[in-house]
Backbone as CSV, one residue per row, in Angstrom:
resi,resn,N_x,N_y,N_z,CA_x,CA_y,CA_z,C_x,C_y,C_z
1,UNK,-8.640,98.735,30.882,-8.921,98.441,32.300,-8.031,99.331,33.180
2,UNK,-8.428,100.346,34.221,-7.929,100.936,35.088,-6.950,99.886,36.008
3,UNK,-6.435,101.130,36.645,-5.277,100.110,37.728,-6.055,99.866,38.564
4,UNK,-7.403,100.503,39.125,-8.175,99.762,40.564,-8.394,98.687,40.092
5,UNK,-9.138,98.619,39.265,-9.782,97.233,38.549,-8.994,95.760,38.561
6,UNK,-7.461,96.325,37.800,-6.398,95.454,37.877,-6.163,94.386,39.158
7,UNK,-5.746,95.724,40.230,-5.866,95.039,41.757,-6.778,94.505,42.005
8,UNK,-8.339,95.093,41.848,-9.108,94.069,42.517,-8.991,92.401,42.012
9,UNK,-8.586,92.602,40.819,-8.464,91.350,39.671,-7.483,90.188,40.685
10,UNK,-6.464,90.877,40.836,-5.120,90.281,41.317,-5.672,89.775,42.704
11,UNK,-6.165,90.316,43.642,-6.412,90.415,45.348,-7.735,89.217,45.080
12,UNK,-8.301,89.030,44.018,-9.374,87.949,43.695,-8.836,86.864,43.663
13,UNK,-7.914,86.596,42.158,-7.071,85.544,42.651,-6.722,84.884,43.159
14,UNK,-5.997,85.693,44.057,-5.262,85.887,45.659,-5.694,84.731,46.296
15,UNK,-7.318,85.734,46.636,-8.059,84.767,47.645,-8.266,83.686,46.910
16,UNK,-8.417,83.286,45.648,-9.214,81.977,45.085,-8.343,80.759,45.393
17,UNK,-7.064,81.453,44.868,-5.782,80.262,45.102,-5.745,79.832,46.558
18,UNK,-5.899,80.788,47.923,-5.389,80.335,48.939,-6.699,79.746,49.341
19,UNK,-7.564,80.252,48.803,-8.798,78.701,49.552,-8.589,77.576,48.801
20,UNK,-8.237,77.429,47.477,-7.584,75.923,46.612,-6.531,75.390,48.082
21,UNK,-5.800,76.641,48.256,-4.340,75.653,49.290,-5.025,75.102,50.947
22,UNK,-6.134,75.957,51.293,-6.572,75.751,52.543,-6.968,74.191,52.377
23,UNK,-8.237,74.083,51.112,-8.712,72.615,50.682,-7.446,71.713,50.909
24,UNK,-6.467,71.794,50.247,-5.263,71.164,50.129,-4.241,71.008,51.303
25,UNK,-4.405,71.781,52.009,-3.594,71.179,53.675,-4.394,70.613,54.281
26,UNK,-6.060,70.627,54.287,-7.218,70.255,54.581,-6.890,68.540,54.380
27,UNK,-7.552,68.207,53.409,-6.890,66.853,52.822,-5.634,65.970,52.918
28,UNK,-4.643,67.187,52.841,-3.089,66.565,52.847,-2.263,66.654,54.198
29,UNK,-2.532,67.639,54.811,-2.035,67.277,55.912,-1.212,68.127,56.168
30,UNK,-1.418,69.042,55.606,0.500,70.441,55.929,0.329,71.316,55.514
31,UNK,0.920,72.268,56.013,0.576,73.739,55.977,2.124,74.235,54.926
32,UNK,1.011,75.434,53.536,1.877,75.615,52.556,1.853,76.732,52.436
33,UNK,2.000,78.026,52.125,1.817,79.158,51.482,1.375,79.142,50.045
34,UNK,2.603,77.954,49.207,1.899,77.950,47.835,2.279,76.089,47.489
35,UNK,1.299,75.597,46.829,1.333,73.959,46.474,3.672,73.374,46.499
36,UNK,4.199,74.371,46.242,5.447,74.435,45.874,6.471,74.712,46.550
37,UNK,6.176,75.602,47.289,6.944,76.486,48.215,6.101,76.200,49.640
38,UNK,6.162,75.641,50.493,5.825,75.462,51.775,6.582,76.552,52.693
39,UNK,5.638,77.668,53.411,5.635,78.780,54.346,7.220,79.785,53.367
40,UNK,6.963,79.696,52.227,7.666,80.510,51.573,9.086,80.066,51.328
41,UNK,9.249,78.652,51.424,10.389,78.272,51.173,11.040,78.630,49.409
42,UNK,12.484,79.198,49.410,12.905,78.990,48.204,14.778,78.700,48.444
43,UNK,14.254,77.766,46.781,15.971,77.148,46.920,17.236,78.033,47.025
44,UNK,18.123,77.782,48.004,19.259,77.968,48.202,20.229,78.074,46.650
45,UNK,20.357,79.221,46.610,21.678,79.494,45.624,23.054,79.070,45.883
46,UNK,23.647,79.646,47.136,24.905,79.987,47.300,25.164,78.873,48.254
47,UNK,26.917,79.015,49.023,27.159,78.219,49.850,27.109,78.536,51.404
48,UNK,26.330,79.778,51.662,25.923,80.272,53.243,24.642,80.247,53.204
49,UNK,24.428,79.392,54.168,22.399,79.021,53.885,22.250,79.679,55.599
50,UNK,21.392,80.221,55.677,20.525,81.027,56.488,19.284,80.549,57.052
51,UNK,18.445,80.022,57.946,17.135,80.445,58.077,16.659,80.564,59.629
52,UNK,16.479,82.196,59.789,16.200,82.577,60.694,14.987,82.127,61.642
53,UNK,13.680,81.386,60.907,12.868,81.159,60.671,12.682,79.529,60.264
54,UNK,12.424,78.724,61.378,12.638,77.309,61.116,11.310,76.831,60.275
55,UNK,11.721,76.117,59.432,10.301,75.526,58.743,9.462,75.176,59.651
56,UNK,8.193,74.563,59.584,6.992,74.261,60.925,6.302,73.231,59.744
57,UNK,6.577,73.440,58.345,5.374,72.672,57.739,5.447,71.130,57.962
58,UNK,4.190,70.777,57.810,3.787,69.367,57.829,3.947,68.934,59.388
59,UNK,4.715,67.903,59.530,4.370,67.439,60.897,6.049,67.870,61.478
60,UNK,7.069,68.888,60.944,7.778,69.029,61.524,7.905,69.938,62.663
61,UNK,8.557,69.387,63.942,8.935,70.033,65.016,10.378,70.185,65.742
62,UNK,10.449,71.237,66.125,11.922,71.704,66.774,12.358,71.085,68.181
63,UNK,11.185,69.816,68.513,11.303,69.711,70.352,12.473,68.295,70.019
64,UNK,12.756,67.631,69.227,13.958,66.585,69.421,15.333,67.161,69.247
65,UNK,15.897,67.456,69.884,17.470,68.214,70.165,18.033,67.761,69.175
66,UNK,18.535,68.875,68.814,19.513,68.725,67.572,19.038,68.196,66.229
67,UNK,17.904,68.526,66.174,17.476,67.990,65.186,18.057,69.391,64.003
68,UNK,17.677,68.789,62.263,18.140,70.317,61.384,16.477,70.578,61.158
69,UNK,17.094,71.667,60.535,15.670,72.402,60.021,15.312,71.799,58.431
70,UNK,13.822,71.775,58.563,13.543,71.018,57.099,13.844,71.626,56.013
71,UNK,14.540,73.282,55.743,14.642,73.832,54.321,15.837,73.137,54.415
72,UNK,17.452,72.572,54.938,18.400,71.778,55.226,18.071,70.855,54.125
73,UNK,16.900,69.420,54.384,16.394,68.184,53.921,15.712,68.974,52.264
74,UNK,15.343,69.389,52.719,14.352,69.813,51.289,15.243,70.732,49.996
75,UNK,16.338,71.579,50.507,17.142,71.896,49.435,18.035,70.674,48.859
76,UNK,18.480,69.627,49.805,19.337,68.639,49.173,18.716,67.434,48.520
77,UNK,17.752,67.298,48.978,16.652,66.487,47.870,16.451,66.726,46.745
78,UNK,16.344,67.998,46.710,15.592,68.858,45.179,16.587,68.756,43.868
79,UNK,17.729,68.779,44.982,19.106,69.041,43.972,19.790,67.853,43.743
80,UNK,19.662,67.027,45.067,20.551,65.736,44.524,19.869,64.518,44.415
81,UNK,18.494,64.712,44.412,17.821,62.893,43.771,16.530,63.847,42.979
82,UNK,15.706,62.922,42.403,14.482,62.600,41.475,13.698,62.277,42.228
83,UNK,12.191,62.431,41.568,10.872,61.247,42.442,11.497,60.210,42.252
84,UNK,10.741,59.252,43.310,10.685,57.855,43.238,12.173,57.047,43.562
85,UNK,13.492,58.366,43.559,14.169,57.510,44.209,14.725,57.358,45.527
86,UNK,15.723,56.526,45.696,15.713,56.043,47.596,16.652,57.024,48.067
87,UNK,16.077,57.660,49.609,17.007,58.718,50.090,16.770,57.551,51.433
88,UNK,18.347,58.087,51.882,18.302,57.262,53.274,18.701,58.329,54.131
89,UNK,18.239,58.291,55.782,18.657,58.461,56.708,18.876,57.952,57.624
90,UNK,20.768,57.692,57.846,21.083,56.412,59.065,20.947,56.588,60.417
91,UNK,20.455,57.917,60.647,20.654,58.677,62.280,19.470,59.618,62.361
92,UNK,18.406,59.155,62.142,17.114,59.947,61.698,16.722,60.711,62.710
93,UNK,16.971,60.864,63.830,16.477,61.402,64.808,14.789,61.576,64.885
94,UNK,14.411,63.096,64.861,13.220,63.256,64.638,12.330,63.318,63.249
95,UNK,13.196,62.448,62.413,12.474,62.204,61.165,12.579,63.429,60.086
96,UNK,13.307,64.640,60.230,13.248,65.724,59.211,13.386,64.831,57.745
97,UNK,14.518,64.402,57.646,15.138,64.051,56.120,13.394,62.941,55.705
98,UNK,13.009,62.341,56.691,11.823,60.906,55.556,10.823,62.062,55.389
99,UNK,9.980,63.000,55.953,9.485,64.031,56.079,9.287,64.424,54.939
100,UNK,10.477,65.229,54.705,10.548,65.732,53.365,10.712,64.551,52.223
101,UNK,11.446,63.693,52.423,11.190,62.607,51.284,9.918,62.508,51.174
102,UNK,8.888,62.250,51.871,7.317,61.739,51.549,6.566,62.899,51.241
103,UNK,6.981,63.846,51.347,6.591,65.538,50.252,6.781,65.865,49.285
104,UNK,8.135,65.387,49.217,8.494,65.480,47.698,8.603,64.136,46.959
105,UNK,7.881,63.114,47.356,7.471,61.797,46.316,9.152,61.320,46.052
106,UNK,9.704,61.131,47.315,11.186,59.925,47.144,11.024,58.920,48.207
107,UNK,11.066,57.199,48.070,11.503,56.474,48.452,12.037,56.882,49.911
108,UNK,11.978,56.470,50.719,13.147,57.159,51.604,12.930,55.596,52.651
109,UNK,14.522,55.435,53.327,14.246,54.425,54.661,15.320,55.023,55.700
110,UNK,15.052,55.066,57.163,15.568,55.962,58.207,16.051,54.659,59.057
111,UNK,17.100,55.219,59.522,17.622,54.054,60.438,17.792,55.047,61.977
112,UNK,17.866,54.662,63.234,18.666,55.147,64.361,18.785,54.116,65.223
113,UNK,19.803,54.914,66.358,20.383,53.867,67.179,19.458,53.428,68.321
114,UNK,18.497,54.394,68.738,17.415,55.005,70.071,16.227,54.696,69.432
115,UNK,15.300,53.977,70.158,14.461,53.108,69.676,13.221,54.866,70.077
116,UNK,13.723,55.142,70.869,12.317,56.668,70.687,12.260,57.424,69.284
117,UNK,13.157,57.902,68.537,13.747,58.393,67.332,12.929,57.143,66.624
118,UNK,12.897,56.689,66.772,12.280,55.715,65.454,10.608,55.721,65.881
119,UNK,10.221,55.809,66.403,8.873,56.162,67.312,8.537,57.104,66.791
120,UNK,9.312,58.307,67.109,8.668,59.357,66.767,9.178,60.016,65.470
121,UNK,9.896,59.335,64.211,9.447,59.230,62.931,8.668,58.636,62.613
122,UNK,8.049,57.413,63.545,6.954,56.840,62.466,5.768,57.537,62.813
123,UNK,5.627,57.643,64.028,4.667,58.817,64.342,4.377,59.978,63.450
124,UNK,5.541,60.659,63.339,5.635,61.835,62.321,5.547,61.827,60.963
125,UNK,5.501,60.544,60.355,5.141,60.183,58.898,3.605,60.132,58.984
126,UNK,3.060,59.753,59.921,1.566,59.843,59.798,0.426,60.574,59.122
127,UNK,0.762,61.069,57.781,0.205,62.400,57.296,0.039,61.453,55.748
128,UNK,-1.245,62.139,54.868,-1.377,62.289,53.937,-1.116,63.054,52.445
129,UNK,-0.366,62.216,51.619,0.087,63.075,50.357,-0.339,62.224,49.152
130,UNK,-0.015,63.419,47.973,-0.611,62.988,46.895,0.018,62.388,45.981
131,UNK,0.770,61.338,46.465,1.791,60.629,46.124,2.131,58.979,46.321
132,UNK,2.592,58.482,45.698,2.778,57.098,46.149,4.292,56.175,46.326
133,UNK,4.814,57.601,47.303,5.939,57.162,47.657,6.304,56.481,49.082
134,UNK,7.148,55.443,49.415,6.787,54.819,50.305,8.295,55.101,51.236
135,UNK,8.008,54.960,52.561,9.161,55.654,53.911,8.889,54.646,54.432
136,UNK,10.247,54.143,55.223,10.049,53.254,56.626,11.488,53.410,57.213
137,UNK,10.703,53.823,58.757,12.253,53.766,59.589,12.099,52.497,60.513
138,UNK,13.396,52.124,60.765,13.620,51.232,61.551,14.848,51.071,62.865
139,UNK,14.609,50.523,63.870,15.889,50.717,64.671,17.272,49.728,64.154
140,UNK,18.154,50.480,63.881,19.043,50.293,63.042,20.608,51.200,63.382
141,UNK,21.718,50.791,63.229,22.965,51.025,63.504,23.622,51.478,61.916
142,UNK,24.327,52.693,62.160,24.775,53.431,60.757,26.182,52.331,60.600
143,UNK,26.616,52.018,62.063,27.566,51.165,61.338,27.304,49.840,60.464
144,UNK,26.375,49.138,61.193,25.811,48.036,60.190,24.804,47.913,59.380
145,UNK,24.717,48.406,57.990,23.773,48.439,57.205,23.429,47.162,56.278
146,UNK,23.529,46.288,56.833,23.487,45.021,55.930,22.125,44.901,55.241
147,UNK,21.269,45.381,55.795,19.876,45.553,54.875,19.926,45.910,53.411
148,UNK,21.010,46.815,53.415,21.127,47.255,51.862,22.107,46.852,51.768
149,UNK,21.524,47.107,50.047,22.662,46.484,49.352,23.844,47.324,48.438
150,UNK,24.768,46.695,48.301,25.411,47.832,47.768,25.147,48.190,46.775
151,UNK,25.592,49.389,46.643,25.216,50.529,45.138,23.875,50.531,45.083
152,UNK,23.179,51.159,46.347,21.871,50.890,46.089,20.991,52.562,46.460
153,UNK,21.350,53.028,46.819,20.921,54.558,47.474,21.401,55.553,46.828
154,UNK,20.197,56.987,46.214,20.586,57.491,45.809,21.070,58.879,46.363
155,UNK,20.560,59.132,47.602,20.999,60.181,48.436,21.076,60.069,50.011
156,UNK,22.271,60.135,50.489,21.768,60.322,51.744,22.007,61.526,52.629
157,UNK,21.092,61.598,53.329,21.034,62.946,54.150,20.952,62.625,55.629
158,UNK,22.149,63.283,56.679,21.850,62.356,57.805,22.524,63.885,58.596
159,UNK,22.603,63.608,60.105,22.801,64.892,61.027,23.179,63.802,62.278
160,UNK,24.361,63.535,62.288,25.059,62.506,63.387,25.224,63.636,64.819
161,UNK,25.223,62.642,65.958,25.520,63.689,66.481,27.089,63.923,66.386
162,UNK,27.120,65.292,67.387,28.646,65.907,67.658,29.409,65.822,68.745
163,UNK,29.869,64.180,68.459,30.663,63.409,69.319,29.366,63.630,71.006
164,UNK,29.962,63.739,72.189,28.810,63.874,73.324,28.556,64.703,73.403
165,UNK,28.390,65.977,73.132,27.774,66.988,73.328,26.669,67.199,73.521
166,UNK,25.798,66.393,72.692,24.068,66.034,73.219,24.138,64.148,73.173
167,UNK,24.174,64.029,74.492,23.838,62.630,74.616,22.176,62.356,74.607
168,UNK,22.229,61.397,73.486,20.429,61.235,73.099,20.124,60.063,73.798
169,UNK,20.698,59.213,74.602,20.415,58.139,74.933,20.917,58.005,76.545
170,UNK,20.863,59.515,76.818,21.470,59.425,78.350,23.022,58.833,78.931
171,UNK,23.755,58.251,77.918,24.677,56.906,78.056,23.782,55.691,78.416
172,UNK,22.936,55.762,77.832,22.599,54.652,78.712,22.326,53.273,77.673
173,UNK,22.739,53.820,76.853,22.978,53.028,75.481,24.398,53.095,74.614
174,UNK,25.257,51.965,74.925,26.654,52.119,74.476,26.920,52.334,72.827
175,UNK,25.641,51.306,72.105,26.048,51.646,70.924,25.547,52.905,70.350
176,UNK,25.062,54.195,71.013,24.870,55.071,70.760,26.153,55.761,70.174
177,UNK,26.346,56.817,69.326,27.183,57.346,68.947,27.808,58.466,69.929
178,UNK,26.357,58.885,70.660,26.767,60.217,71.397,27.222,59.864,72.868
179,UNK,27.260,58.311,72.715,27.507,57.935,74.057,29.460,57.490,74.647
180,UNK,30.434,57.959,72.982,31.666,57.610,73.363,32.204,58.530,73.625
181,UNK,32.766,58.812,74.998,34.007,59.412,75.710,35.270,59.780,74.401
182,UNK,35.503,60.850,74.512,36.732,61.021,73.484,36.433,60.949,72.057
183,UNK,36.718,61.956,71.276,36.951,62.847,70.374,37.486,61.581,69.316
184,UNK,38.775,60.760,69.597,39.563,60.346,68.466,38.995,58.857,68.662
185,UNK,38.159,58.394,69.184,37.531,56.980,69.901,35.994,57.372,68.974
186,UNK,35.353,58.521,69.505,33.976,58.999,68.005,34.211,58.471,66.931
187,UNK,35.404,59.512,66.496,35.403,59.279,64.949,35.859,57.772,64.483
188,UNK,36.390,56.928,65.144,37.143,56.056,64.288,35.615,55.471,64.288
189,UNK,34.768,55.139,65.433,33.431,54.456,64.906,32.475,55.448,64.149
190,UNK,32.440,56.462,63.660,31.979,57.167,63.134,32.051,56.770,61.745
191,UNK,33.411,56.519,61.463,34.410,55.956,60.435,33.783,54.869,59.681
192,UNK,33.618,54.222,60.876,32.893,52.580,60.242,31.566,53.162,59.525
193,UNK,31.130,53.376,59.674,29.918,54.060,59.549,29.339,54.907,58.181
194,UNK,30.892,55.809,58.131,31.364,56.372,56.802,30.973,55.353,55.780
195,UNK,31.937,54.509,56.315,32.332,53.091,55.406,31.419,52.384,54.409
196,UNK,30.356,52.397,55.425,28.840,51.515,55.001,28.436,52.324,54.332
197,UNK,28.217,53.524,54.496,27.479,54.886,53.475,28.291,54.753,52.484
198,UNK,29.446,54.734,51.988,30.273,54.756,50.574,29.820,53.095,49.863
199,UNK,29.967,51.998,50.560,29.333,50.552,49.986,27.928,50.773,49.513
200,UNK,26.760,51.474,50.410,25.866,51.526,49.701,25.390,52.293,48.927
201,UNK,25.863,53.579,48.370,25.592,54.848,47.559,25.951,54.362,46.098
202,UNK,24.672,54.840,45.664,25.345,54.335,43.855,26.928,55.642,43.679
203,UNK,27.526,54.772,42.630,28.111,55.654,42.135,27.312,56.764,41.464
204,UNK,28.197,57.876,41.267,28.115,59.465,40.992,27.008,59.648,41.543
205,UNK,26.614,59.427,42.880,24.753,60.024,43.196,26.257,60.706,45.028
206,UNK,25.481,60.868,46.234,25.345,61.887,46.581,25.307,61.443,48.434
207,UNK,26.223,61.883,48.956,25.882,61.829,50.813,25.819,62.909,50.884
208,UNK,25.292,63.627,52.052,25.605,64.866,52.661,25.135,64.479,54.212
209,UNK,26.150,65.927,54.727,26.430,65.381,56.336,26.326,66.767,56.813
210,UNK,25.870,66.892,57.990,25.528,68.031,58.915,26.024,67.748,60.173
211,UNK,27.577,68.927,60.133,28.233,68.540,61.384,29.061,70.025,61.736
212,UNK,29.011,69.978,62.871,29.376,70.799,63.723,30.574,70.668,64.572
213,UNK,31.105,72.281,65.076,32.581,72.064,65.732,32.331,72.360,67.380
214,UNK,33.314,71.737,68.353,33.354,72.459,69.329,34.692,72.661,70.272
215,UNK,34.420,73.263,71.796,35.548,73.437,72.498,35.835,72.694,73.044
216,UNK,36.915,72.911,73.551,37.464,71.677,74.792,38.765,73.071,75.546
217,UNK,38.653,72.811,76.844,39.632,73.756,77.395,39.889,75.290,76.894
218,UNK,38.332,76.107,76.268,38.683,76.929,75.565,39.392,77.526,74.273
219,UNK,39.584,76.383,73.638,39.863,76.292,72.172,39.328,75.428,71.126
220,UNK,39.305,75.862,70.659,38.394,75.528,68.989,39.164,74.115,68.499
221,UNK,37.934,73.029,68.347,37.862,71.604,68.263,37.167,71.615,66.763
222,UNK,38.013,71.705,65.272,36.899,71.504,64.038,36.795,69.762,64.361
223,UNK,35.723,69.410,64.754,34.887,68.338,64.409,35.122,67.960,62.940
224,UNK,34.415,68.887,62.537,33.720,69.103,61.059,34.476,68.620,60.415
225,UNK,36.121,69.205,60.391,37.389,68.921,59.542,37.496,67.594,59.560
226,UNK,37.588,66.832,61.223,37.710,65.808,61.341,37.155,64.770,60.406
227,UNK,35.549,65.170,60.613,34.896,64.114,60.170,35.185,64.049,58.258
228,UNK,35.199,65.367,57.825,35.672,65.623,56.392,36.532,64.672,55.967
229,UNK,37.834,64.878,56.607,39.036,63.506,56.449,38.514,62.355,56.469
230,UNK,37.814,61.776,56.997,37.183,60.413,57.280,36.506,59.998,56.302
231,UNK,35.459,60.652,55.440,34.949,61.015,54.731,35.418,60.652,53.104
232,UNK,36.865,61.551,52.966,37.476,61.529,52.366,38.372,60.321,52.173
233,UNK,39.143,59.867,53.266,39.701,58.547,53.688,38.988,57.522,52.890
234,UNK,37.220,57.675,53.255,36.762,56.145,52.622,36.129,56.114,51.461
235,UNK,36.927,57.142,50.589,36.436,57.125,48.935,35.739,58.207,48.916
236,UNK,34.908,58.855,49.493,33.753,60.158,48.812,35.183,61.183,48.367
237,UNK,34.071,62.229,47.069,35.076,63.506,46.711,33.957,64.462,47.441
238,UNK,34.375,65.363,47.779,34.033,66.727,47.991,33.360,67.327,46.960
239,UNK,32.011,67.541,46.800,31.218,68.405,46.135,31.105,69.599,46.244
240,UNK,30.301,69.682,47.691,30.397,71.243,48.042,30.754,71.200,49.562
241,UNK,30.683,72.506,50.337,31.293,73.167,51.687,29.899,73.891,52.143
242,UNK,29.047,73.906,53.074,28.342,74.724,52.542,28.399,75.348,54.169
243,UNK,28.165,76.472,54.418,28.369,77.237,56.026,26.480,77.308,56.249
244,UNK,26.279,76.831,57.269,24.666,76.749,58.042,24.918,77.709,59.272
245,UNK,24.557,78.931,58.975,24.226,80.118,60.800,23.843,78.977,60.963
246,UNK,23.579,79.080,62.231,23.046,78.889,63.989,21.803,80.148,64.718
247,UNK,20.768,79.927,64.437,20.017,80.798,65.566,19.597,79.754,66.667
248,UNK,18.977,80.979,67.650,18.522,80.588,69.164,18.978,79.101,69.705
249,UNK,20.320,78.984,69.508,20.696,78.106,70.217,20.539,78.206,71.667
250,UNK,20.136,76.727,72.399,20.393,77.220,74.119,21.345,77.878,74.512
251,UNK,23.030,77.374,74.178,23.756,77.914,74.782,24.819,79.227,74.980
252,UNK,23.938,79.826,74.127,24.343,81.286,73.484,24.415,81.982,75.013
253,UNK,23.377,82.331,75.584,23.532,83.144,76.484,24.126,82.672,77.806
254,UNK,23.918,81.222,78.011,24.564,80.913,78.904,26.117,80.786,78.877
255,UNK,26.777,81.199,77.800,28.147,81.155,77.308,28.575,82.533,77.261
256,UNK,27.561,82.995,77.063,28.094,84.612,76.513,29.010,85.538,77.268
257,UNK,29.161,85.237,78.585,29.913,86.406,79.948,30.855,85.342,79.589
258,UNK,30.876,83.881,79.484,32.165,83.268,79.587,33.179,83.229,78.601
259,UNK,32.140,83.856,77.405,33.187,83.841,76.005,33.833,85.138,76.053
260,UNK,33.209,86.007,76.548,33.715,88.065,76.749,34.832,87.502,78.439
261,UNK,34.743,86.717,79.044,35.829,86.996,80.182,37.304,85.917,79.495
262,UNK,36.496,84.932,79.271,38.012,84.065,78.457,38.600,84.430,76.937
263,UNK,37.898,85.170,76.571,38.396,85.749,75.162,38.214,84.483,73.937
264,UNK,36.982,84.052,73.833,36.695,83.239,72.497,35.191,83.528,71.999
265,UNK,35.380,83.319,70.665,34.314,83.402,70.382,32.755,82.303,70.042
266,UNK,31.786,82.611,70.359,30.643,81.810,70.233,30.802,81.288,68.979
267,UNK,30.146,79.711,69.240,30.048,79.275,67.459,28.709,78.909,66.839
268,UNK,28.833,79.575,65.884,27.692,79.908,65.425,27.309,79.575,63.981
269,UNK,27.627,78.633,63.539,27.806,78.290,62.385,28.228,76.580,62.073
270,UNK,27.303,76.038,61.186,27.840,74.490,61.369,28.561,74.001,59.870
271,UNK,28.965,73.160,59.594,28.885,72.547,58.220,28.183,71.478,57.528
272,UNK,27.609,71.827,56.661,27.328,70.851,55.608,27.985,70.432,54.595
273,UNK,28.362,69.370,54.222,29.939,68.364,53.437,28.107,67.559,52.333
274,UNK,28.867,67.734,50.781,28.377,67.557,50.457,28.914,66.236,49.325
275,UNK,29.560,65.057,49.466,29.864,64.224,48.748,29.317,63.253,47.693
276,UNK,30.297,63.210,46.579,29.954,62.330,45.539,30.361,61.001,45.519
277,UNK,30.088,59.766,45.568,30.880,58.496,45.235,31.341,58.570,44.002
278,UNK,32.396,58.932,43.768,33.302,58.472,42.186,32.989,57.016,41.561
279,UNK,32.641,57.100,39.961,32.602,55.566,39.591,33.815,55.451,39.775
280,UNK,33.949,53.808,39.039,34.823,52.699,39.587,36.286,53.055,38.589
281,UNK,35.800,53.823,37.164,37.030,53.911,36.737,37.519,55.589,36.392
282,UNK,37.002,56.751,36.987,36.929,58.041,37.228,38.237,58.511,37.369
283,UNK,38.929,59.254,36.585,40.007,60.122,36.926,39.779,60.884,38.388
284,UNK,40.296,60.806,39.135,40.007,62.021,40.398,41.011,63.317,40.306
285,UNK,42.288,62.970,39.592,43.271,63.696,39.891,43.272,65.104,39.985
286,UNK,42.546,65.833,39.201,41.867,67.133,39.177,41.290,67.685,40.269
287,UNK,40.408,66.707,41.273,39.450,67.237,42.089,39.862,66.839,43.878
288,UNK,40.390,65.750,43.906,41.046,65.470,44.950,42.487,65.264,45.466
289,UNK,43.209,65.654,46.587,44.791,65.039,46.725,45.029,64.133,47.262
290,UNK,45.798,63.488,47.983,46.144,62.069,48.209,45.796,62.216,49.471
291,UNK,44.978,61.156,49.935,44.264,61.411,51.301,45.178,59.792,51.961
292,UNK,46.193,59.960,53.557,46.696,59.103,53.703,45.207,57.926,54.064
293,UNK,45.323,56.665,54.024,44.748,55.694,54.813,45.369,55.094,56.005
């Protein structure tokens, strides 16, 4: 067989498979490139994750502030739970993390503080898959999780906000997170919060957190660190570190003459903290140091 022949062979294919996938977003509800890889997604190797290019598949959208991008939800799923088991999100915002749980066939239940966020995840679950995995969000407080039970969750994936920086509730809701004044007043209820996520995570399964740093008076505020300690404080070990760029943020350009006249630089980069719950009788000594309480 010649090489034209070959190609035409291959470019046949081609087309056969992507009318199979057209049928298949047809039916299911989301737009894929291949049954596997949605708009060309592939897993993250390293610990600097990139994407210039925000996912769009299924019913995800970029219009709820601060929301993450779904390759974020969909690499930490893949890696840190199975089908069928329970991923939680306590601060669901616009639903990314249940999203991808109900794509990739996991359990998932979403909690937030803002009764719109829970609206418009259930809204956004509204789609068909070939699966029989079941999602429900509810309006719900990360500090009080009494619904579950302990040692009961096998991943959670959540994107709190960063202290007020985006107030989601206007203030107009105290038990909002983004609604407390002061930096060291955040975290301690942030803390509580921690708390409940370590009671309900099975041992050796998996939190991860998406958090970000900022300024105050022109100098560099790690959040991130902060919240790490806290973290650390209430039992999780440190898995991984992982650095998330930042594109087209709003406030890039509107910062930009002010960062070149005061001499700092834009931040552009967030963290992802990737923790394990240690069982009950686990050497740590190797992996962690003495974190005060």
């Amino acid at each position: 067989m010649n090489t034209k022949i070959k190609k035409q062979k291959v470019r046949s294919k081609k087309r056969t498979l992507n009318q199979q996938l057209t049928v298949r977003e047809s039916l299911f509800g989301y737009d894929t490139l291949t049954v596997e890889s949605p708009n060309g997604f592939a897993p993250e190797t390293t610990t600097v994750w990139d994407f210039p290019v925000r996912g769009n598949w299924a019913t995800h959208k970029s219009d709820y502030r601060g929301n993450f991008a779904p390759q974020i939800a969909r690499n930490l799923i893949l890696n840190y739970s199975k089908e069928s088991e329970l991923v939680l999100d306590p601060m669901v915002g616009g639903g990314t993390t249940l999203i991808e749980a109900r794509l990739l066939n996991r359990n998932a239940v979403g909690y937030d503080i803002n009764q719109k966020a829970v609206d418009i995840t259930r809204e956004r679950l509204n789609f068909k898959v070939d699966n029989n995995s079941k999602q429900t969000v509810e309006l719900g407080d990360v500090r009080h999780l009494s619904r579950l039970d302990d040692h009961s969750v096998d991943l959670i994936v959540t994107h709190p906000p960063y202290a007020n920086i985006v107030t989601y509730s206007d203030r107009k809701n105290p038990d909002d997170l983004s609604s407390i004044p002061g930096i060291p007043k955040f975290l301690d209820q942030l803390e509580l919060g921690i708390k409940e996520l370590f009671r309900i995570t099975k041992p050796d399964r998996y939190f991860a957190i998406l958090i970000g740093d900022t300024r105050k008076g022109q100098h560099y505020i790690p959040l991130s660190y902060f919240v790490l300690e806290r973290c650390l404080r209430s039992g999780f070990a440190l898995k991984e570190e992982i650095i998330k760029t930042q594109h087209n943020t709003t406030y890039a350009q509107r910062w930009k003459d002010q960062a070149k006249h005061f001499k700092f630089y834009l931040i552009m980069h967030e963290h992802l903290f990737v923790f394990r719950k240690p069982k009950s009788d686990e050497d740590l000594s190797r992996i962690r140091h003495s974190i005060s309480k």
